[in-house]
N, C-alpha and C positions, 0 to 999 in steps of 0.2 A: 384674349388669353392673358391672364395675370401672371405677374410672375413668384407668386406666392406658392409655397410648397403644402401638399397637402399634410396637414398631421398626423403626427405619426400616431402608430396605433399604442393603445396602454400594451405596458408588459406583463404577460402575469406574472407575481412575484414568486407563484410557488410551481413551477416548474425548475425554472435553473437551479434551487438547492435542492430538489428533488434529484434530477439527474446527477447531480454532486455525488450525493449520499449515497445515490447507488453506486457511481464509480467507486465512491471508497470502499464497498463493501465488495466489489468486484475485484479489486485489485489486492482487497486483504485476504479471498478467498485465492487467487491465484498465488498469493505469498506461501500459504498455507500449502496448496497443493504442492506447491516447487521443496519447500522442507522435508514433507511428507515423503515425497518421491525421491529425495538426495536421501535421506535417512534409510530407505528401503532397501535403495542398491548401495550403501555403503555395508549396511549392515549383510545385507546377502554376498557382497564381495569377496565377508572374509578380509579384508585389510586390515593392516599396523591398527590396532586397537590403538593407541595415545591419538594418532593421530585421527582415525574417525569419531572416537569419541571428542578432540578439542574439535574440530570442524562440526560436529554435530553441535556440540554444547555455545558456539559462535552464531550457525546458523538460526537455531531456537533462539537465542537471546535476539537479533536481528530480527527475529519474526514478530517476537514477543513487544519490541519498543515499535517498530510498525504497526502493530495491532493497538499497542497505545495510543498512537499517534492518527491513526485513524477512527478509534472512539471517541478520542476527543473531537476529531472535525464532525463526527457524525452526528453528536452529540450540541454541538455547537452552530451545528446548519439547522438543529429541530427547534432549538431554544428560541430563536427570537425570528421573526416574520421578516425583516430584512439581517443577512446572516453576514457578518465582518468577515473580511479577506483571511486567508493564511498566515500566519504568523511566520514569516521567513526561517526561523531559528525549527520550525515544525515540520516546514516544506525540506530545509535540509535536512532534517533526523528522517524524514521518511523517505527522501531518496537514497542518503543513505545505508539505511535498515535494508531496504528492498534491492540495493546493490550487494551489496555484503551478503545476504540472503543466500541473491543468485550466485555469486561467487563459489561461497559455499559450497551451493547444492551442487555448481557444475563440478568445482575440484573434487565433491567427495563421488562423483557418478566418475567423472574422468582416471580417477585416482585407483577404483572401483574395478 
């Protein structure tokens, strides 16, 4: 018995951006739905017009830099065969797009 370790196996490289890429478009679809559906029962509610429409107009905009923000990693996982990390200053703007989002959507359903 040696005490040599067996080596490791190659990685293949295009899986993990794959999985990547679909997370982001999974979670951009879920951002989407969450606006959608705060926009529907605020609007169905009947509430304070200023205030569904600024929460509405907060939430869209949150979705919208999200949606940026995940085009670009999407876009950025395709480009090149080994894909650079997050750019921290990206990884905040998309947590908080997607926090704000939900916020949103829950005060204008709660609100509602």
């Amino acid at each position: 018995m040696s005490g040599a370790a067996a080596p490791a196996a190659e990685r293949d490289p295009g899986l993990q951006p794959e999985r990547t890429r679909l997370a982001w478009r999974r979670t951009t679809l879920s951002s989407t739905v969450v606006a959608v559906l705060a926009g529907k029962t605020a609007v169905a509610s009947g509430g304070p017009v200023g205030v569904v429409a600024a929460a509405g107009v907060l939430c869209c905009a949150c979705w919208v830099g999200f949606l940026a923000v995940a085009h670009r990693r999407i876009r950025g996982l395709a480009s090149s065969p080994v894909p650079a990390g997050l750019v921290p200053r990206y990884a905040v703007a998309a947590v908080g797009c997607v926090v704000v989002t939900v916020v949103c959507g829950v005060g204008l359903v709660l609100r509602g």
